[in-house]
N, C-alpha and C positions, 0 to 999 in steps of 0.2 A: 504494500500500500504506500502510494506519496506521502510524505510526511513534511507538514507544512503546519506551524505553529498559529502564522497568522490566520491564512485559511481555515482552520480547526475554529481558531476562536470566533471570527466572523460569523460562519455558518450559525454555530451554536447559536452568538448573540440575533442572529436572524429567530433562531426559532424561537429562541428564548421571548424576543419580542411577538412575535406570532401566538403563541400559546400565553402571554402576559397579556393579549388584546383581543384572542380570539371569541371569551365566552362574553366580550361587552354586548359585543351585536344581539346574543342572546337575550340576556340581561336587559338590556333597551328595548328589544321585543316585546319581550313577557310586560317588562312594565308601563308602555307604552298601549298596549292594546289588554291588559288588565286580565291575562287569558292566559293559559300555559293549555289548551287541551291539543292534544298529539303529540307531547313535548313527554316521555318517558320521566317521568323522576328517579325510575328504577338505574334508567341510562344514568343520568349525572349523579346517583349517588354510589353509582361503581366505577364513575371516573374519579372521583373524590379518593374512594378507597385502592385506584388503582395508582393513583398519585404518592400518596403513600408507601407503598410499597415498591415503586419506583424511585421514588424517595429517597428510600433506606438503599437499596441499589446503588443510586448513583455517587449518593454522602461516600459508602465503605470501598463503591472503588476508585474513589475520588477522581471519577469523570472532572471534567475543566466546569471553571463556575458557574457560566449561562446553563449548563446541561442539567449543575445541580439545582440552579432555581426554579428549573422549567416545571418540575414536578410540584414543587413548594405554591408557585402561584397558580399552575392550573388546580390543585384540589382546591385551593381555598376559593377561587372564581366558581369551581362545582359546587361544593356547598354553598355561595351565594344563589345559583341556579335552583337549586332541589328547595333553599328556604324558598325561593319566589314560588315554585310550586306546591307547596302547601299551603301557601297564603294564598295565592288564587284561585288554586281548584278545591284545597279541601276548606277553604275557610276558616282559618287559624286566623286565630288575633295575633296585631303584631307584634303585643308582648310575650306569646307565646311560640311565635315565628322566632324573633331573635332571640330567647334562652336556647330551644331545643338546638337553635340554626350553631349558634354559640358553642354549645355542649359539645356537637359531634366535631365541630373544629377542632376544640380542646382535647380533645380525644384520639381523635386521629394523630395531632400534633406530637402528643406526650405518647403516643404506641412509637411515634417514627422515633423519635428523640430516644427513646431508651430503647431502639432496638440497634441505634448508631450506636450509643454509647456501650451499649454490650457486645459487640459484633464488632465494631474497626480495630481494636487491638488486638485480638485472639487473631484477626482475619489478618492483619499484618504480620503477625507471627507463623503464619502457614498452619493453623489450626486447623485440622480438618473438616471440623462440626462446625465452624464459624464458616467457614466456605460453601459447606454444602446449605447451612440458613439462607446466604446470601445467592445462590443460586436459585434456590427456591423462590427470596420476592424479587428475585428477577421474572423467574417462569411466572409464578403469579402477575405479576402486572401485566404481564403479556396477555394471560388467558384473558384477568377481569379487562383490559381498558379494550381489547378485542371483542369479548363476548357483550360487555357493556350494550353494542348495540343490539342486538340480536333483541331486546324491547323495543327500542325503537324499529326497526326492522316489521316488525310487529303491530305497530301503530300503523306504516303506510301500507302494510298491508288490508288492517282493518278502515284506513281510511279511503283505499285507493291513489291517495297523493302523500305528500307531505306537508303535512301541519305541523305548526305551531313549533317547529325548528329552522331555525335563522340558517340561510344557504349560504350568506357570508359568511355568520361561524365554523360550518362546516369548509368552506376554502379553505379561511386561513388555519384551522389546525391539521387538513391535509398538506399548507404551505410548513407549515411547521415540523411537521413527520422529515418532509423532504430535506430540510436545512438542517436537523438534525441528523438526520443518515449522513451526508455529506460530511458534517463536522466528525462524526466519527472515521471515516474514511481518511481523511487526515491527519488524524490522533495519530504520535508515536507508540508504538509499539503493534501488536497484535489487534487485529480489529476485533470488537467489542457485540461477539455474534450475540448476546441474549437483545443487548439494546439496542440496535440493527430489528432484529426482528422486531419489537415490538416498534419502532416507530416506523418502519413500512408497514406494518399490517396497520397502524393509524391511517396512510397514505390509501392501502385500499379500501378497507371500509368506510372510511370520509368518501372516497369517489363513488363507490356504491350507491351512499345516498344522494351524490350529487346528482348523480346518471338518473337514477328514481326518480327528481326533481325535477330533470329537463324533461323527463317523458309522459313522466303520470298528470305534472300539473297543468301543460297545456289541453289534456286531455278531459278532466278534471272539470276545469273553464269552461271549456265547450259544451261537456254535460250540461252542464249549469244554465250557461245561455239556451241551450235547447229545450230544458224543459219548463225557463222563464217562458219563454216563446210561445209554449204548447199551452203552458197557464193562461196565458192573455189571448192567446185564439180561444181556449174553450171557456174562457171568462166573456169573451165578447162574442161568443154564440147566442141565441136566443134560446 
């Protein structure tokens, strides 16, 4: 692999920025139109926990530092996601919205923090068992921030389109999978195949739903206008 210092850290900071910007669009949807329905809660709150576990990852193999924030501000952007979705669909008060919203932050937060703090020095020492943990929320992040969709997935199928998921969101954290594979590609040493795969399988299943998007919703639309149509012809029959 080229080994390119600057290039590594660029990319990264590309993703890093990418995934620090990506769930706004979300975020300004939902609160804007007062409405999260098709929007999975189930999805963003196994990105939150897959953040996490990436998280822990990236800290103990001390990836460069955009790669290690990228996980820190996507979950905490997820869990601002999942809160807006119980304040809008399920109708939680907002005091009740920001403790529990609050709670699983802090939670997530202090699992990552003490699983750094257990695991970077045994893992530095070529511990066995500290290696094979750190494999493990590597594999994990993979499954969950992967399978994550597999709800939403779900939703366009029961909707026929995609609702209530912002399609610039979804760019830019496929832009963000991309600039991060890259930055790793330029990393000194041995390429970094757990986190490689998980942020190309980001790359595909963001496109997955993109694809959904260009085909179901102009489709969608037209339904729409066609059976407006058919309303107002058989409205203005005698």
């Amino acid at each position: 692999m080229p080994v390119n210092a600057i290039a590594e850290n660029v990319f990264g900071t590309l993703g890093t920025v990418c995934w620090m910007v990506q769930l706004f669009p979300q975020i300004y949807k939902s609160y804007q139109e007062k409405n999260t329905v098709g929007l999975s809660d189930l999805m963003i709150l196994s990105w939150a926990l897959g953040g996490v576990f990436l998280g822990i990852y990236a800290v103990v193999q001390n990836l460069n530092i955009p790669l290690i924030m990228q996980p820190q501000i996507f979950g905490t952007l997820s869990v601002i996601c999942w809160a807006q979705c119980q304040y809008y669909r399920r109708r939680w008060s907002p005091l009740k919205t920001i403790i529990v919203g609050s709670s699983l932050w802090f939670v997530f937060g202090g699992f990552e923090a003490g699983m750094v703090y257990a695991l970077r020095s045994p893992y530095d020492h070529g511990n066995k068992h500290a290696e094979s943990a750190i494999s493990f929320f590597g594999i994990m992040s993979t499954v969950v921030i992967t399978g994550a969709l597999v709800p939403q997935y779900y939703q366009i199928y029961k909707y026929k389109e995609v609702v209530g998921l912002s399609i610039p969101c979804m760019t830019i954290d496929l832009l963000g999978g991309v600039f991060s594979d890259l930055s790793l590609i330029f990393r000194p040493g041995s390429f970094n195949v757990l986190a490689g795969i998980t942020y190309s399988l980001v790359v595909v299943t963001d496109g997955a739903v993109i694809v959904a998007a260009v085909i179901l919703n102009p489709r969608a639309r037209k339904a729409r206008r066609r059976t407006m149509v058919e309303m107002e012809q058989n409205t203005g029959q005698p």
